[in-house]
Structures are given as structure tokens and as C-alpha cells.
C-alpha positions, 0 to 999 in steps of 0.5 A: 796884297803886302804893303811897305811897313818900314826901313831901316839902313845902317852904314850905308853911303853917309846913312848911319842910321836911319828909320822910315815907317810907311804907316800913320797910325794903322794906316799905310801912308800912299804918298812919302816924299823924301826931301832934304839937302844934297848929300843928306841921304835921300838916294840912299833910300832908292839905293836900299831898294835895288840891293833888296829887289836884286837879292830877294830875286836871287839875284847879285848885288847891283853891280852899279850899287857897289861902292855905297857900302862902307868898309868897317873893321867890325864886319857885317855893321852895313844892314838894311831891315825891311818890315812888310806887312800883309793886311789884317794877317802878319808882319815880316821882318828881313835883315840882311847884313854886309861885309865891304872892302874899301870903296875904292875900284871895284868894292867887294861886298858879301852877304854875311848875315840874315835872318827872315822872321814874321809874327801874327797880326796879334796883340801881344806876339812876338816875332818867330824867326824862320831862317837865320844864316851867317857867314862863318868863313875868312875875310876878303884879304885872306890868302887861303879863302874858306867860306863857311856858313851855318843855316838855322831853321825851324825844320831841317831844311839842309845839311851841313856840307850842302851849306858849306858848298852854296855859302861858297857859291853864293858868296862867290856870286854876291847873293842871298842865301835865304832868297837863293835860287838853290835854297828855293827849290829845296823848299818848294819841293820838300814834302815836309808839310811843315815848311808851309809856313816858310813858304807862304812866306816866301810866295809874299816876298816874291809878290813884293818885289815883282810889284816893286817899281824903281826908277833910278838917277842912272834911267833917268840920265839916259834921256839926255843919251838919245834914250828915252826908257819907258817904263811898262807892264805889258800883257796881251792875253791873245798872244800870251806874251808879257812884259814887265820892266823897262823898253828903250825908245832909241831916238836916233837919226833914221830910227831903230830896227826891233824885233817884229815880236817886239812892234805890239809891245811898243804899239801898246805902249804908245797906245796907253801913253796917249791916254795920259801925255795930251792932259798932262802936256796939252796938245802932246801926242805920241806916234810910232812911225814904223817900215815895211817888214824885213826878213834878215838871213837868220830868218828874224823879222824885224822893223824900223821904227821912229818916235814922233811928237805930234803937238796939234799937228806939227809932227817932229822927232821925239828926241827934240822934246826937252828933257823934262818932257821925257822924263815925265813920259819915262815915269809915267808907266811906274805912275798910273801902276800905283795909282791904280793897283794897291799892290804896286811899291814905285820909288822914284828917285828925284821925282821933281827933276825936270817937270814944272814946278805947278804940275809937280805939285798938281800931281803929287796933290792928286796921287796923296788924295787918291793913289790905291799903292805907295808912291816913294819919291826924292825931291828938292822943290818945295811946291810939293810941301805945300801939297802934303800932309806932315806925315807924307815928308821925311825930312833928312837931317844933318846928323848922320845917326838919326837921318831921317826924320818927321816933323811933329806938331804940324796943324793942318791950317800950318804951311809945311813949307813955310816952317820946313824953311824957318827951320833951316835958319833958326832950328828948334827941331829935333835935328839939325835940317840943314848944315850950312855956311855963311855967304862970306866963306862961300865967296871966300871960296869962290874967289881962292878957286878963281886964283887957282883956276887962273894959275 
């Protein structure tokens, strides 16, 4: 098992710098709710966390998240630092830093630092550094490129020339170089016994980011696409087939044709959905209608399928449901995960978007007292502060280099909410929470916009 320690981001978006810990005392915190105004860095925290899973898998940068990278004259300034712990056992520590162009068009970014260390559950140790990498080559408006790197371990592990050729590959490819497929395997098939350490660590990472669930803005619009994503881990011991991930509900007219190999994973999916929609939204069940199966020329069989809502007998297309109902069955997969497993890490961004304000509530008041994994979330409604101890809420702040905060000094008779709001208007925190204008300017504003809006 491995649990989420802490974050930290560096010059990331409008995030200078940023610092959560996901441990109250020596416990891990289940629940964190991250709240504040728009534009104060709440999805850069989901953002951090899709550039993490994407290079730890060996994978290039998100294409979708570049652009939240800032372009600095001193390179390698944007970096995240990630602190995971395996109870009672050790700590790592991974920090990886960024070079970035000017977000404008296509960014280019490039991993140009690393360095992956751990240390001992033990009073007194310090960390022991496995890997460091840096980048030593040109920039990205050189004429001539020439990508160079320099990789430092406890054991030789590559030569020099072999670093030389995968810096050049991987900073072709915007990738790791520790998480490299390449490095990997020159690990895992080395008969230096010596290297066990670095191994055992790196069978940690990969339980980290396959139990890691992230439910991004950019999934969540696709339920007003006609496209409900439903989030699963589906597997069926007979057939031996697995899938963990996001499927697609297509909720157009006359429905959607899919893989006859594909009909169980769906069937499964309903099937477990109708375990928790009808409590959650009364009277809501979940049918898959689906057609005889077709052969097609290349020999694939495949089926027409439609969603149905069935609300106490009255069947009709999924598609018509409100979006906030879809929303809620999009995430329900990532939800009953980490309620359930105490290994699953789920983020979810604008967790609030959509659902009634009274189940909100209801719910995060349910996962604080009893989820087994660590739940993350952004949100605006504030219901959820009256559910929550202090220590579950990060406040983001309107200072750019100390952007998240917790509020200290909260008794638990007190009304987080309440004083949340008392702060915003008169203070007295160690940050500002929020950067407000008066009433008269904003109706300043609207009326110099009307004027222009009418030339």
C-alpha cells in the first residue's frame, strides 16, 4: 500500500508556490477539499497530477496540459515535488523540473531535472538519493540543437553514450528520464543485486499511478457533448479480460455500435451502477438496451447499444437526464473505488459542478467519516465546509507565493463556513482568501462594456 504525503508546485499557471500535506499528525488525511476563488489555483493541483501519472507511466507530457507551464529565463524554475509514503516502512521524495517556452501556440516543455530519493521510517534519517538526472544540452531556440544529459546513481546503471542517445529521445518525446521505459528495463533486467532497492521502489511508483484516478474538467464537459465517460475498473476472472480507465456512453439518436468483446464490460458497468444511482437519485435505474449480433466483412462482431433511464417506469434516453445527473454517474466509479480500497488516490476536479447542494454535502460528510483511500477534490459550494473538519480544507489564497493554506485555530463547536466567510471580508488570516473589488467599480465596468458592446 502507498499513500499521498504531500505536493508541492512551483510556477505552475499563477501557483509560485504551493505546499499540501495530506497527513494530520501521523495520520493520512481520507478527505481534502480544496476551495477557493476563480483563478486561485485549485486545477492546478488536478493539472500537477496528470503531468505526475503521464511521466511516472513513461509516458509524454499531456498534450492538453501544456501551456500551464511558465516560461522563465532561469531554466528548470517550474517543479513539482511529490512525497509518498509506504506505511510504517519509508518515504520517497520525486521532484522533477521543467523548461517551457512561451505559452503561446504549441508550448514546448522539457524535463531537465530529477531526482527520485527515499529514507527510512526512522527517527533521525535522512533521505538517500537513488537517481538524479539533469538535462545539460541547448535550449529550445538553439540553431543546432545538442541534447546531453548526466545520470547519477548509487550503482552504475548506464554508460555515458547510452545517456547521451535516450536524453536526446526522451526530450524528443517530452518524457521521463528516471520513469523511462528504456531506463526500466535496463533495471529490471540487471543482475546487480544491488539495484533491489531501486527496484522495490519503482514497483511502489507504478502501485501509485495504477491506483491513481483523475477526473478532469475537460471529462466532465463531454457530458454536454452527447458523451457521458464512465469511470470504471472492470475485471472478469472467467474471460480474463480487465479494464481499468474511462468507457464512453455515446448517447446519440438510434445508438452506438461496439465491440461484441466490449458488450460484458458495459453490462458489468450498468450492473454495478444500479447498485448505487436508485439511492442516490431515487427512483433512477440504468438499462442497456442492445441489437441482435452483426458480423461485419472483416469478420468483427459488434452490437447496437442504447442507454436508458428508467425512473419508476418510465424509460427514456439517457441523454435527456440533466447534466448534473450525468456528472454524478461519470464519477461514481472513481467514488465507490476510494471508498472502498485504501490504495486508490482519486482527484476530481470541481467535485460540486452540477450535483444538489444537500447531497454534496450528505456525501462528502459520508466519504470523511468512512473512506478507506484519499479522496482530493475542488470545489466552490460551501455546504461542504459545514461537513468538514479543518484539516480536510485547503484554503487557496491570493498571494501567489504561499497559495494554499489551512486554517488554524478552529474548534470543532466552530462553523468553518461561517468563519471561511468572515474572512474574506475583514482578514485576520495568515493570507489574504480572497482579492475582491468594490460593488461600484464592477458596476463601472459593466456599464463601460455596455457602451462599447453598443458601438
Amino acid at each position: 500500500m502507498v499513500k499521498l504525503r504531500s505536493l508541492v508546485i512551483e510556477n505552475i499557471k499563477n501557483v509560485q508556490y504551493g505546499v499540501i500535506d495530506f497527513q494530520n499528525k501521523s495520520d493520512f488525511i481520507n478527505v481534502t477539499g480544496i476551495y477557493g476563488q476563480n483563478g486561485s489555483g485549485k486545477t492546478a493541483v488536478v493539472d500537477v497530477f496528470e503531468v505526475l501519472s503521464a511521466l511516472m507511466k513513461g509516458e509524454s507530457i499531456p498534450q492538453h496540459t501544456k501551456g500551464i507551464f511558465n516560461a522563465i529565463d532561469q531554466v528548470g524554475e517550474n517543479a513539482i515535488t511529490l512525497e509518498l509514503e509506504v506505511p510504517e516502512t519509508y518515504i520517497i521524495r520525486y521532484k522533477v523540473e521543467f523548461a517551457a517556452s512561451e505559452p503561446t501556440g504549441v508550448q514546448d516543455v522539457m524535463v531537465v531535472k530529477e531526482e527520485l530519493a527515499y529514507k527510512p521510517l526512522e527517527s533521525g534519517s535522512r533521505y538517500r538519493y537513488l537517481l538524479r538526472y539533469e538535462y545539460e544540452g541547448s535550449n529550445f531556440d538553439a540553431e543546432q540543437p545538442r541534447h546531453t544529459g548526466y545520470l547519477k546513481s548509487q550503482r552504475s546503471i548506464m554508460g555515458k553514450d547510452a545517456v547521451s542517445v535516450l536524453t536526446k529521445t526522451i526530450i524528443d518525446d517530452n518524457r521521463s528520464f528516471i520513469f523511462s521505459k528504456e531506463l526500466g528495463g535496463f533495471i529490471y533486467t540487471s543482475s546487480k543485486q544491488d539495484l533491489s532497492t531501486l527496484v522495490e521502489i519503482y514497483n511502489v511508483i507504478q502501485d501509485f499511478y495504477q491506483n491513481l484516478r483523475i477526473f478532469t474538467q475537460e471529462l466532465s464537459s463531454l457530458n454536454s457533448s452527447g458523451v457521458t465517460p464512465i469511470t470504471i475498473n472492470y475485471q472478469n476472472r472467467d474471460s480474463h479480460v480487465s479494464y481499468q480507465g474511462i468507457i464512453p456512453m455515446f448517447l446519440q439518436s438510434g445508438g452506438i455500435s461496439i465491440n461484441e468483446e466490449l458488450y460484458s464490460v458495459y453490462e458489468s458497468t450498468i450492473d454495478y451502477l444500479n447498485e448505487i444511482v436508485p439511492i442516490i437519485i431515487p427512483d433512477l435505474r440504468l438499462e442497456m438496451e442492445a441489437g441482435e449480433i452483426e458480423i461485419r466483412n472483416d469478420g468483427q462482431k459488434i452490437r447496437n447499444v442504447s442507454f436508458i433511464s428508467n425512473r419508476a417506469g418510465k424509460r427514456f434516453s439517457l441523454k435527456h437526464e440533466s447534466e448534473g445527473i450525468r456528472k454524478i454517474i461519470s464519477m461514481l466509479g472513481f467514488l465507490v473505488e476510494v471508498y472502498n480500497k485504501e490504495n486508490i488516490i482519486a482527484v476530481i476536479d470541481e467535485l460540486d459542478a452540477g450535483v444538489f447542494e444537500y447531497l454534496l454535502g450528505e456525501l462528502i460528510e459520508i466519504f470523511s467519516e468512512s473512506a478507506k483511500g484519499q479522496l482530493i477534490f475542488t470545489s466552490h459550494n460551501l455546504r461542504v465546509l459545514e461537513k468538514l473538519p479543518s484539516y480536510k480544507v485547503v484554503f487557496s489564497t491570493a498571494s501567489p507565493t504561499n497559495r494554499y493554506i489551512r486554517l488554524t485555530g478552529i474548534k470543532p463547536s466552530n462553523n468553518l463556513r461561517d468563519i471561511y466567510l468572515r474572512g474574506i471580508q475583514l482578514g485576520g488570516h495568515e493570507e489574504e482568501l480572497y482579492q475582491g473589488v468594490s460593488n461600484s467599480k464592477i458596476k463601472r465596468a459593466l456599464r463601460k462594456a455596455g457602451i462599447k458592446l453598443g458601438e
